[in-house]
C-alpha positions in Angstrom: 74.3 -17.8 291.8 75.2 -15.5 294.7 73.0 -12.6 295.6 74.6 -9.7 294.3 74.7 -6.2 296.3 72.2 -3.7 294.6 74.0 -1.5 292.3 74.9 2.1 293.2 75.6 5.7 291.4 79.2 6.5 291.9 79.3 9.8 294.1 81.0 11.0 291.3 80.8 9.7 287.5 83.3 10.5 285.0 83.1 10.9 281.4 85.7 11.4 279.0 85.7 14.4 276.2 84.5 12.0 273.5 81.5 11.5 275.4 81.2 14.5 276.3 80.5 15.3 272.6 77.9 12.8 272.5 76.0 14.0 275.3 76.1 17.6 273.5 75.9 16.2 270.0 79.1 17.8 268.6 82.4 16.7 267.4 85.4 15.9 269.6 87.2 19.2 267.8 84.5 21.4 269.5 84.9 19.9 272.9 88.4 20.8 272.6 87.3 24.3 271.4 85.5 24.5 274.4 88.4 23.7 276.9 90.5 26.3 275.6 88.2 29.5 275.2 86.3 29.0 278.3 87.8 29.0 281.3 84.7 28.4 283.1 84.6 24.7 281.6 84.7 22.2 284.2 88.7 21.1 285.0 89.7 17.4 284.7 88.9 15.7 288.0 90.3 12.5 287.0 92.6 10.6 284.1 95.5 11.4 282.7 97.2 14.4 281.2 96.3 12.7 277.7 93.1 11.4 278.7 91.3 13.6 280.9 88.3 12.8 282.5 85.3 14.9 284.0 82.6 15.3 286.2 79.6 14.3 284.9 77.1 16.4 286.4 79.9 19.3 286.3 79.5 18.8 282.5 75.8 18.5 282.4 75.5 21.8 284.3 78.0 23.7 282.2 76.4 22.5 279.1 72.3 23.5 280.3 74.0 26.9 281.2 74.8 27.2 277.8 71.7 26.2 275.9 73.1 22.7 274.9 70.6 19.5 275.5 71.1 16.2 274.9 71.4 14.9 271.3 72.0 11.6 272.7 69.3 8.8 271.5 67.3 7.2 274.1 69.7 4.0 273.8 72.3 5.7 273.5 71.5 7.7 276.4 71.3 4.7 278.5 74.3 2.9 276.8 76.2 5.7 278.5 74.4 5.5 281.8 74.8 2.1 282.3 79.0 3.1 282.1 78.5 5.5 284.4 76.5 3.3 286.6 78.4 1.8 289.9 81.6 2.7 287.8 82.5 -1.0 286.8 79.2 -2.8 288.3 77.9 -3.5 285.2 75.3 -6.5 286.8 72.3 -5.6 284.4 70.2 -8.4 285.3 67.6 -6.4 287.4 67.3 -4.7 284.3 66.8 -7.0 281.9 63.7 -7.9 284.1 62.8 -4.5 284.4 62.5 -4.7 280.3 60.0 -7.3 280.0 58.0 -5.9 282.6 57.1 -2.2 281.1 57.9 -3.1 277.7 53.9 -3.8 277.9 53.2 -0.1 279.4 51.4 2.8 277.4 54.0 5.8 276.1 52.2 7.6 278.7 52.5 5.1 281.9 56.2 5.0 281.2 56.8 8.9 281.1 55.0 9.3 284.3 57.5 6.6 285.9 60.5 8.1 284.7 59.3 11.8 286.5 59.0 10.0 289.6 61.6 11.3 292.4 64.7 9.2 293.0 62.6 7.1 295.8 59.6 6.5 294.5 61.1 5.2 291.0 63.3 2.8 292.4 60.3 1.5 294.7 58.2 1.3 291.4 61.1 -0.7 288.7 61.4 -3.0 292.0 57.7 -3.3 291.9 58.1 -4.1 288.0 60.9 -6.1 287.6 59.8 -8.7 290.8 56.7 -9.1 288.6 58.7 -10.5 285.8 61.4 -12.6 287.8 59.4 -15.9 287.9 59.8 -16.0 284.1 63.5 -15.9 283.6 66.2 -18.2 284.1 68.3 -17.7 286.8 66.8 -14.8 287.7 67.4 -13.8 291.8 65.3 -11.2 294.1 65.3 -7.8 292.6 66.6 -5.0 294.2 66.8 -1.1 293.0 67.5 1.8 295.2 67.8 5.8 294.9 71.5 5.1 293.7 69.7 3.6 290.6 67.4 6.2 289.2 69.5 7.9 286.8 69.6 4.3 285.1 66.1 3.6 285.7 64.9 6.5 284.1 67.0 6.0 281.3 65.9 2.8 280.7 61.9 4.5 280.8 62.6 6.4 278.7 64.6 3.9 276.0 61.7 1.9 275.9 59.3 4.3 275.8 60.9 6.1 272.5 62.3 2.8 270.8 60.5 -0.9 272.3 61.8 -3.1 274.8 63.8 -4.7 272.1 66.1 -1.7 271.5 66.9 -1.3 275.5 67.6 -5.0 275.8 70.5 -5.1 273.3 71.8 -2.3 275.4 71.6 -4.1 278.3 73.3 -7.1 276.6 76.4 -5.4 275.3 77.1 -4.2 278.4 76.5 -7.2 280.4 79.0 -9.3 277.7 81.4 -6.9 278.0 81.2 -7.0 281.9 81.3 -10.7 281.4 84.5 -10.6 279.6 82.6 -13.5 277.3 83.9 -13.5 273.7 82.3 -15.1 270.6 78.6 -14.3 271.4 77.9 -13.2 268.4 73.8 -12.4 266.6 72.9 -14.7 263.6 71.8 -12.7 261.0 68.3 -12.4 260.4 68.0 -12.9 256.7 69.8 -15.6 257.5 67.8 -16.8 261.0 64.7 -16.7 258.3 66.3 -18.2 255.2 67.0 -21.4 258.3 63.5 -21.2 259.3 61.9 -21.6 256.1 64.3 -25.1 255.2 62.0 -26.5 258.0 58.7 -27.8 255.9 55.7 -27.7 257.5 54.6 -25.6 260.2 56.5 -26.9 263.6 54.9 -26.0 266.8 57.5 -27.3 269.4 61.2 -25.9 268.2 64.4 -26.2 270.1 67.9 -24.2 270.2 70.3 -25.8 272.2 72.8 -22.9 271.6 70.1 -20.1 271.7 72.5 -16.8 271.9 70.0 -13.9 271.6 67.1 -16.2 270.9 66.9 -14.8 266.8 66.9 -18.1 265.7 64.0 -19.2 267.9 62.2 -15.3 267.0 62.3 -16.6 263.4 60.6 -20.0 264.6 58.0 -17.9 266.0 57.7 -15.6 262.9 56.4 -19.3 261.3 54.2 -20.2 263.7 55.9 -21.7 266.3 54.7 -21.4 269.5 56.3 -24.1 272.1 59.8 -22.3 272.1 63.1 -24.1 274.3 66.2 -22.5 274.2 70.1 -23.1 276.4 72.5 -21.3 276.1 75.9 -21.5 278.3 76.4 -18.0 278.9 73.6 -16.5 282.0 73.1 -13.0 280.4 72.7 -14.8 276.8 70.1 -17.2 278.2 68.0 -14.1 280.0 68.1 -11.9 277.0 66.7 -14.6 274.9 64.0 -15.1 277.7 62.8 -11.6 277.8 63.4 -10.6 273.8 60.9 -14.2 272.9 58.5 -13.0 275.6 58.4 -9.7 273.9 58.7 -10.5 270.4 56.3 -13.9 270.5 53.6 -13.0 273.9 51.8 -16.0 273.0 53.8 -18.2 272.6 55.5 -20.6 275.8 58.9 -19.8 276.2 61.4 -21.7 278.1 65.1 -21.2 278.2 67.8 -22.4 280.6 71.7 -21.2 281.4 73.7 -24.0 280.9 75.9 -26.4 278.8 73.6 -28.6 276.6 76.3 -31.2 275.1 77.6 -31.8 278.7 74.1 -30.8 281.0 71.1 -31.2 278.5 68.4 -28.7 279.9 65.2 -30.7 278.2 66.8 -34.3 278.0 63.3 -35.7 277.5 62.0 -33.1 275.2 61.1 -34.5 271.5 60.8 -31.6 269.6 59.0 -30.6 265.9 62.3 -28.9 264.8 65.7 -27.5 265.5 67.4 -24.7 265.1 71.0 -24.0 265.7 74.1 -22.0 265.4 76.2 -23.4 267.5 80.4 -22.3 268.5 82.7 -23.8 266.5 86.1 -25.3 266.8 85.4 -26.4 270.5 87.8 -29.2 271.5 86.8 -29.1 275.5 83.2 -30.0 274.7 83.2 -33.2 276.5 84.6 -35.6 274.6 85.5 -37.9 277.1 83.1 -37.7 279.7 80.5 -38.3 276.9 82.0 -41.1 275.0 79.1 -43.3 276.2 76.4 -40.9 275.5 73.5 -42.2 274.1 73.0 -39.6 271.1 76.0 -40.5 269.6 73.3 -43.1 267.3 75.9 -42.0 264.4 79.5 -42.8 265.6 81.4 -40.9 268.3 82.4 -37.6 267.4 86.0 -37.2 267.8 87.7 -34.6 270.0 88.1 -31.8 266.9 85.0 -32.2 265.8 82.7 -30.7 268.2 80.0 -30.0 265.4 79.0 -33.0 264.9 78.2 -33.8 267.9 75.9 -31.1 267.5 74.5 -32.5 264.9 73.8 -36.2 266.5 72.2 -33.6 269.9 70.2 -31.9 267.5 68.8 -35.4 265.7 68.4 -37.4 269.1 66.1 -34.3 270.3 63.8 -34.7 267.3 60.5 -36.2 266.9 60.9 -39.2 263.7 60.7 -37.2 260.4 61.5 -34.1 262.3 64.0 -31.7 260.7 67.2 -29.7 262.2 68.7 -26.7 260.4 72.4 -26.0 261.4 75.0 -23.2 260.5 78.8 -25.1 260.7 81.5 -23.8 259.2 82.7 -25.7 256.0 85.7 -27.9 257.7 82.8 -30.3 258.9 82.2 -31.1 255.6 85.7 -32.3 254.4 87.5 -33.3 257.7 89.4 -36.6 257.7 88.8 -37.0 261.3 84.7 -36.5 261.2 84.7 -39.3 257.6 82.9 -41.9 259.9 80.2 -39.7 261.0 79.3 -38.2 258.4 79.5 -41.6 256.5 77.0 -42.7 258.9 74.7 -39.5 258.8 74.6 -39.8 254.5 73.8 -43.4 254.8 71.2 -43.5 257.0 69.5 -40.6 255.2 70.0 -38.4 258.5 71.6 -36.2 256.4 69.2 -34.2 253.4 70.9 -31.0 252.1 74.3 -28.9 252.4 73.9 -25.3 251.5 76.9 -23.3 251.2 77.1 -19.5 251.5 78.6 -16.9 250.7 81.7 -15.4 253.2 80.3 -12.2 255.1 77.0 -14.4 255.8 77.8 -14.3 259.7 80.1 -14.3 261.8 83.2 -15.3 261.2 82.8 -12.4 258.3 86.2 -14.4 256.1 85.0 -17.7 255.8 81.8 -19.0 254.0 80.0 -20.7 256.1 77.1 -23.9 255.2 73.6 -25.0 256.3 73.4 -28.5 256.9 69.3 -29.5 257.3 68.8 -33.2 258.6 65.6 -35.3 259.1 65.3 -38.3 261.9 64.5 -41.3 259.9 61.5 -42.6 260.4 61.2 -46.1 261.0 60.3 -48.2 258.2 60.7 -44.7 256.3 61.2 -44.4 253.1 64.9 -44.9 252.0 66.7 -41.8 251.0 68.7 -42.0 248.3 70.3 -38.8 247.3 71.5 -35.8 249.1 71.0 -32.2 247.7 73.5 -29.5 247.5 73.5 -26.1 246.8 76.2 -23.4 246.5 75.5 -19.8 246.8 78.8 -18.7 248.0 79.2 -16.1 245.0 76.2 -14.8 245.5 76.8 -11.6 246.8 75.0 -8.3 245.9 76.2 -4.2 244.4 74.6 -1.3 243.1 71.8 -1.6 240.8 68.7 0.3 241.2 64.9 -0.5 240.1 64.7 -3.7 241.9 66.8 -6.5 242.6 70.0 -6.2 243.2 72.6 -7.3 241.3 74.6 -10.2 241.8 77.5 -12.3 240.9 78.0 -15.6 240.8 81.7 -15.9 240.0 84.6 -17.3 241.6 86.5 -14.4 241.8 83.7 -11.7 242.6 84.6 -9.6 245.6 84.5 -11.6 248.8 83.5 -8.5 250.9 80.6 -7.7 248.8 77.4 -8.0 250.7 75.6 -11.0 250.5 73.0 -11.1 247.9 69.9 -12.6 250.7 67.3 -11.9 248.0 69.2 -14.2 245.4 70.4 -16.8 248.3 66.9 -17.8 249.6 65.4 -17.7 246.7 68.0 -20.1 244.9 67.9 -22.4 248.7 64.4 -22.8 248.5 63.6 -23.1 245.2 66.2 -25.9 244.7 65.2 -27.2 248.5 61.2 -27.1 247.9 62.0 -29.0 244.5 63.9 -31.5 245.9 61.9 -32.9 248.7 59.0 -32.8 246.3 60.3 -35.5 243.9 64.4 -36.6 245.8 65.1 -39.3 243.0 63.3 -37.5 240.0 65.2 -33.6 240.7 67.4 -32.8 238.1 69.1 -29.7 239.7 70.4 -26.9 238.4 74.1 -26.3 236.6 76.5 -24.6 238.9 74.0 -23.7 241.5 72.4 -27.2 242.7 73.0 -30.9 242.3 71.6 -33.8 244.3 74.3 -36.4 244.5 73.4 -40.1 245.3 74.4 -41.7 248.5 76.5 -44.6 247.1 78.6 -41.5 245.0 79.0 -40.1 248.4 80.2 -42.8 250.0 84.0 -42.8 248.9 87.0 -42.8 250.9 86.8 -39.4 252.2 82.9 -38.6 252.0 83.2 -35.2 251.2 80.7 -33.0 251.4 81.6 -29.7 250.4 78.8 -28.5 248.2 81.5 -26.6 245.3 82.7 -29.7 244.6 80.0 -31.6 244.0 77.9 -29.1 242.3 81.2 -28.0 239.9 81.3 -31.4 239.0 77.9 -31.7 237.5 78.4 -28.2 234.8 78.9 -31.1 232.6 75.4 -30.6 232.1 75.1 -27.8 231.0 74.0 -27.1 227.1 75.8 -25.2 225.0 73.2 -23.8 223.2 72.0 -22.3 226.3 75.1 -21.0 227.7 76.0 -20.0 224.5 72.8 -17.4 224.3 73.4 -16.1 228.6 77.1 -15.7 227.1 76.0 -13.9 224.4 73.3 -11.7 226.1 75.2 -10.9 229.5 77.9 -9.6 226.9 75.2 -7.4 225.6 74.2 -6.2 228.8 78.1 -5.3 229.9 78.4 -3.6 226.4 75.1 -1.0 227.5 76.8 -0.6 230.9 80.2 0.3 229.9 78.5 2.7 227.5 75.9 4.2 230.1 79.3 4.7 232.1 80.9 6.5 230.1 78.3 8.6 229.4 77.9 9.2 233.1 81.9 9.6 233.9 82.1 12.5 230.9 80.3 15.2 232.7 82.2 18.1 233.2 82.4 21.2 235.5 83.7 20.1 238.6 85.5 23.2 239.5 88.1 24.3 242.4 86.4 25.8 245.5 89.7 28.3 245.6 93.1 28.1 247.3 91.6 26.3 250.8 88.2 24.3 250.9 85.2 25.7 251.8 83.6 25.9 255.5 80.4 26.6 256.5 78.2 26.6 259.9 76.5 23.2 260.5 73.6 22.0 262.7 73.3 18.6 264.1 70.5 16.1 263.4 68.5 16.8 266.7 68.9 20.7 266.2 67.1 20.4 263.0 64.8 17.8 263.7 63.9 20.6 267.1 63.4 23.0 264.5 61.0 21.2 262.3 63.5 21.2 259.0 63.3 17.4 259.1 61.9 14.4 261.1 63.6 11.2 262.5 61.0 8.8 262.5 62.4 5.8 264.6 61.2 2.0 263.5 60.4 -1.0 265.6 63.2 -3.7 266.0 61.5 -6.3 263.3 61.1 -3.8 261.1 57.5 -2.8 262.0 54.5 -3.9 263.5 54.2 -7.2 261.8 52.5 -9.5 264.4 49.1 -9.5 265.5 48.8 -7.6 269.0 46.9 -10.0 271.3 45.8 -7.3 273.0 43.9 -6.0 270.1 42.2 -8.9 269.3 44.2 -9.9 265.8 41.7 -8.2 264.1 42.5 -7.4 260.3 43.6 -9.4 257.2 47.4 -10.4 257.5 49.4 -8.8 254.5 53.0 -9.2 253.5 55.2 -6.1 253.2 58.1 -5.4 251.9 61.2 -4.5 254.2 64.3 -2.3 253.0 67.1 -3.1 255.2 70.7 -1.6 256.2 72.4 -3.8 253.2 69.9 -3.4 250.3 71.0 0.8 251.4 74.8 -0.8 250.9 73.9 -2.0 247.5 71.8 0.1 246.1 69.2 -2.8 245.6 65.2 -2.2 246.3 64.0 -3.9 249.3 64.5 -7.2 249.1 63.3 -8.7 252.6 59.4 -9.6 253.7 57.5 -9.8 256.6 53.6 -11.0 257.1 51.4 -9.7 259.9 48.5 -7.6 260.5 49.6 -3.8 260.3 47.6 -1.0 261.0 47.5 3.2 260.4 50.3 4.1 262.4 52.8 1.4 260.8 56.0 3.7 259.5 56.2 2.8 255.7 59.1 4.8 253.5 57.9 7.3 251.1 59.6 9.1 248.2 61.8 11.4 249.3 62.8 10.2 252.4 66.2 9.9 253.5 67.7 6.5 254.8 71.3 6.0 256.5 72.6 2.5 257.6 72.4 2.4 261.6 75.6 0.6 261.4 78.8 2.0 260.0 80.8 -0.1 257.4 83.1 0.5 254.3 81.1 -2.2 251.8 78.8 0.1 250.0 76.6 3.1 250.5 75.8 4.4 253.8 72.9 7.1 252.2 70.5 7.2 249.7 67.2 9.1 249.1 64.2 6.2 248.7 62.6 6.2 245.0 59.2 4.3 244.0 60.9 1.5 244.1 61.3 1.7 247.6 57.5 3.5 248.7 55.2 1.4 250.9 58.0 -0.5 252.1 58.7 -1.0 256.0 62.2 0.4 256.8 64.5 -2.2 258.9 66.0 -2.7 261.9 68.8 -1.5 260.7 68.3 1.7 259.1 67.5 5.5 260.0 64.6 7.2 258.3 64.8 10.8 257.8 61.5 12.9 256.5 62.9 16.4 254.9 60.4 19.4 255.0 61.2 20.1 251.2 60.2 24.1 251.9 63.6 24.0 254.0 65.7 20.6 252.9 66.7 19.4 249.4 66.9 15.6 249.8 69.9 14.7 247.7 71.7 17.3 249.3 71.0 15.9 253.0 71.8 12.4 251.9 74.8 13.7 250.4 76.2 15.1 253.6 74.9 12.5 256.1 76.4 9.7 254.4 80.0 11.2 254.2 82.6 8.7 255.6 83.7 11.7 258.3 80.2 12.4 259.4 79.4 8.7 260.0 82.9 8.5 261.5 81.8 11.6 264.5 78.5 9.8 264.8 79.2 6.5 265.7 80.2 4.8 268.7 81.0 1.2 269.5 84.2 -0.6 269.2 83.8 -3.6 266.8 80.5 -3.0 265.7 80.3 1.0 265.2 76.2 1.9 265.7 75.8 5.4 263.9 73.5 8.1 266.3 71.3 9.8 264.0 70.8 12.7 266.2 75.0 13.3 266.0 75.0 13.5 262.1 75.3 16.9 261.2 74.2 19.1 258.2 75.7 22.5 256.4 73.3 25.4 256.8 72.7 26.4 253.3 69.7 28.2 251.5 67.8 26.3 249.6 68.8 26.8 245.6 72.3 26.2 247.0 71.4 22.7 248.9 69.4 22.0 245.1 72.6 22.7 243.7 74.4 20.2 245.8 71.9 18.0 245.7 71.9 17.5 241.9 75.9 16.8 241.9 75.4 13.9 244.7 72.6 12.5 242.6 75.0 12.4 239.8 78.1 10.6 241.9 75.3 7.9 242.7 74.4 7.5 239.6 78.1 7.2 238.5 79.0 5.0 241.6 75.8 3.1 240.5 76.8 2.7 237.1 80.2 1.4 238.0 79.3 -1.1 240.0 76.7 -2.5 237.4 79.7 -3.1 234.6 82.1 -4.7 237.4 79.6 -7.3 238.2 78.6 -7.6 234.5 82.1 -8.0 233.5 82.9 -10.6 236.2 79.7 -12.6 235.2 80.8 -11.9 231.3 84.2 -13.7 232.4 82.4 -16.4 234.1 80.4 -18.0 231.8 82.9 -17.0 229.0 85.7 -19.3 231.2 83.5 -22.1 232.4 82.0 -22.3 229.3 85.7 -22.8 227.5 87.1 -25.0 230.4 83.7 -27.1 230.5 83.3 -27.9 226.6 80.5 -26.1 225.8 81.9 -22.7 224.2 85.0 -23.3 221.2 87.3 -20.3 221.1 86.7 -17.3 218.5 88.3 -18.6 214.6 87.5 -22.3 215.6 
């Protein structure tokens, strides 16, 4: 790559009004309020009539003379920067450098460097990031000048208040944008875990040849792992999965390389415990022709549309014999006349072990249910594999339903943009999964969620491999005795919900607030959180401090905790992820009473709720705010009540496809205290009744189920028969 020009600050930045009310922490109505009574407010020095822009430091100046600080976050403080900074530049890689380099400095080192002067800051990131450079791919000489500080200091300060992790996805979004690269998208990671734990054993040396972020390769290293290879074909993909391992995993030996792997394999020599991979889909220029010799292809040639499986045969030629691959393809490699050969040859030499299918909303694409395929090299003289496990979980998807799990629905028809269920989805994977590759030949499956069908079944005209199909066609099995009791007994259960309902729906008293609705004075997050009426307690970006510090010796017993994320919030459910390390005193752990908002926006459940015992001890997510009310001046009913409403997330988010809620934005009525109680009480109640809902839809749907599959499979006679 060229050498790029440092970056510089625009002589004069511009910001438009919305983020203006970012910067101030108010909504887009006051900034308008504010350009009509004042006339001292800075005039539009650039845009349009309809779009106005200002001067930034016009703005900033305007707003200290008024009293009005920041209620930006740290990363959202530096999201905004970075747009400012060189006004369409946008080359972050410096930066990303810069990341990994004082991610390791103490709070106080890193508050020192962002008071240096303009000069003296630049000459110390430099300093930093050229440190770093040697152990990045593609990374060039580093270069920061005076023009740079306002960045530089923002990004201090970022990682000083929320880990190196938070400031590097802020670097990344703004370096794929800049890129104008589409379809980079983060797996999921429930689901980068739940593809980690299909690999048995503990693997040391793990490969993804289509790395993205690197979460797949984190999760590796969450297990153990500690030999980690990564490619990815986008630069600023390949460098953010480079620092973010080499943050998240210290000790562990990290290489990862920019580049094609079908077409320009990185580590062509490179036999590897395990693989990992979610890699793009629907490719037709993948190489095809250039590659129609290639030496992988040990399982047929992939033909031109079906550029996952030659992903698959890349993934199995990389593998030591007996080694295991975990994909994520989407379900047309399953079922594709064109791919029948392949995938003949894959189930016939026993390449081929399971096929897991989930449900939609699993990842990216959100509308289509994606699958797991997990493959082992044969070993030679291996055993012979004989049968191939599947497993469908695509209706299992998650709502409302407090005191635990949450709960789920396995029906055909249940609500495709539910939230998957990830409690019930590894649990049924790897229960079915461990079984199976205990005893292949003697596992007996389990009706409607798992079958393992035998190779010479497979091996029809069209080798199909689409997990509903085959695990539909053994309900046969099922007894009727049993279903005839679940039947019975989920009818029961639907029959106290609809009741419980009821019961909640007939409260009464909901009067009028007069002829217009009520207004009141409001504060914002960072106003009260200034005046000591709540904190906003920030968490680390796996959800705590879960790994073993090298620094500190790994001393202590490792202990698994709980972890409540942004989707059991959406559900209602208790937490319902896990993660093992060695915590200490300072760990943030949820108590009763707390508030928690989703840090992402979305319309597919709750976005507040106020943590029970169900929820205490348990490590708040990635995804998720935590807010600590001083109960002598905030109810906590009524503060949940008012930060989850769909037009305060709506002024406190930012983002274009994916809308990231700033806590410090949200804002709150000012209320005394018996008044909040009062309010508090009646949002209680509407989660209860939304709760309660929920619970007898899903109970009905299930009721339905089993009553239908029961009647269509034989097992259940109709009523008078």
């Amino acid at each position: 790559m060229p050498q790029q020009p440092p970056a510089q600050l625009a002589p004069s930045a511009h910001v438009t009004a919305a983020e203006i009310s970012r910067i101030a922490g108010v909504t887009r109505a006051t900034v308008s309020n504010w350009r009509r009574r004042h006339e001292d407010f800075p005039e539009p020095s650039g845009g349009t009539e309809s779009s106005p822009l200002y001067d930034l430091e016009s703005v900033r100046a305007w707003l200290a003379s008024r009293g009005h600080t920041s209620a930006a976050t740290p990363s959202e403080e530096l999201r905004t920067t970075l747009r400012l900074h060189a006004q369409g530049s946008g080359d972050t890689s410096d930066l990303l450098l810069l990341v990994l380099a004082v991610a390791a400095r103490s709070p106080k080192e890193l508050m020192a460097a962002a008071q240096l002067p303009d000069a003296d800051l630049a000459t110390q990131a430099q300093r930093d990031a050229a440190s770093t450079a040697a152990a990045v791919p593609d990374a060039e000489k580093v270069r920061f000048e005076t023009g740079d500080a306002a960045v530089l200091r923002a990004l201090y300060t970022c990682v000083r208040d929320e880990g190196g992790q938070a400031a590097l996805g802020v670097l990344a979004e703004r370096e794929l944008e800049d890129s104008a690269a589409s379809g980079a998208y983060r797996t999921p990671a429930p689901l980068a875990a739940l593809l980690a734990r299909l690999i048995p054993g503990s693997p040391a040396r793990v490969l993804d040849p289509a790395c993205g972020s690197g979460t797949l390769l984190a999760a590796a290293a969450l297990r153990g792992a500690r030999e980690l290879y990564g490619q990815d074909t986008l630069p600023v993909q390949a460098r953010r999965s480079a620092v973010s391992l080499m943050l998240a995993a210290p000790e562990a030996t990290v290489a990862v390389h920019a580049g094609d792997s079908l077409r320009a394999d990185a580590f062509p020599g490179l036999v590897a415990d395990a693989v990992l991979c979610n890699p793009p889909f629907g490719v037709r220029d993948w190489g095809h022709d250039e590659l129609a010799y290639d030496p992988r292809w040990a399982y047929g040639v992939p033909p031109r549309a079906e550029s996952e499986l030659a992903w698959v045969q890349h993934a199995l030629a990389h593998l030591t014999p007996g080694g295991y691959a975990a994909l994520l393809l989407p379900p047309a490699t399953a079922g594709r006349a064109s791919g029948r050969r392949v995938r003949a040859e894959l189930v016939r030499a026993g390449a081929l072990r399971a096929v897991i299918a989930l449900p939609a909303g699993a990842a990216v694409p959100l509308h289509v249910g994606l699958q797991i395929w997990v493959l082992q090299r044969p070993e030679p003289g291996g055993p012979e594999r004989k049968s191939v496990l599947f497993v469908d979980t695509a209706a299992d998807t998650a709502t409302a339903g407090r005191g635990g799990a949450a709960v789920t629905a396995r029906a055909r028809g249940a609500n495709r943009s539910a939230t998957p269920n990830w409690e019930g989805i590894t649990a049924r994977t790897l229960g079915a999964w461990r079984a199976f590759t205990e005893s292949p030949d003697a596992y007996e499956g389990e009706p409607g969620v798992a079958h393992a069908a035998s190779v010479v079944d497979l091996l029809d005209d069209v080798v199909d491999l689409t997990p509903a199909r085959l695990v539909r066609a053994s309900r046969s099995e099922v007894d009727p005795a049993e279903l005839s009791v679940e039947a019975d007994a989920t009818r029961r259960d639907l029959a106290e919900a609809a009741s419980s309902l009821a019961r909640t729906a007939a409260q009464e008293g909901w009067s009028a607030a007069g002829a217009s609705a009520r207004e009141w004075r409001t504060a914002t997050v960072s106003d009260l959180s200034r005046g000591g009426a709540l904190s906003v307690l920030r968490t680390q970006p796996d959800g705590g401090r879960g790994r073993a510090d090298a620094a500190s010796g790994g001393h202590g017993r490792p202990e698994t905790r709980a972890v409540l994320t942004g989707s059991d919030i959406a559900t209602g459910s208790g937490p319902s992820q896990a993660l093992t390390g060695i915590y200490d005193a300072t760990v943030l752990v949820i108590e009763v009473g707390d508030v928690l908002v989703r840090a992402v926006a979305g319309t597919d459940g709750l976005m507040a709720r106020v943590a029970g015992e169900e929820d205490a001890g348990a490590l708040p997510g990635p995804q998720v705010h935590l807010f600590r009310p001083d109960p002598a001046r905030l109810d906590a009913w009524f503060l949940a009540g008012f930060l989850g409403a769909e037009e305060n997330i709506a002024g406190a988010s930012t983002g274009s496809t994916v809308l990231t809620v700033s806590p410090g934005r949200l804002r709150v009525p000012l209320l005394p205290l018996e008044e909040q109680r009062r309010y508090g009480e009646a949002f209680r109640h509407v989660h209860a009744l939304r709760a309660e809902a929920q619970r007898a839809t899903r109970l009905a749907e299930e009721t339905a189920r089993l009553l239908s599959g029961g009647l269509t499979g034989g097992q259940l006679l109709p009523r008078g028969t």
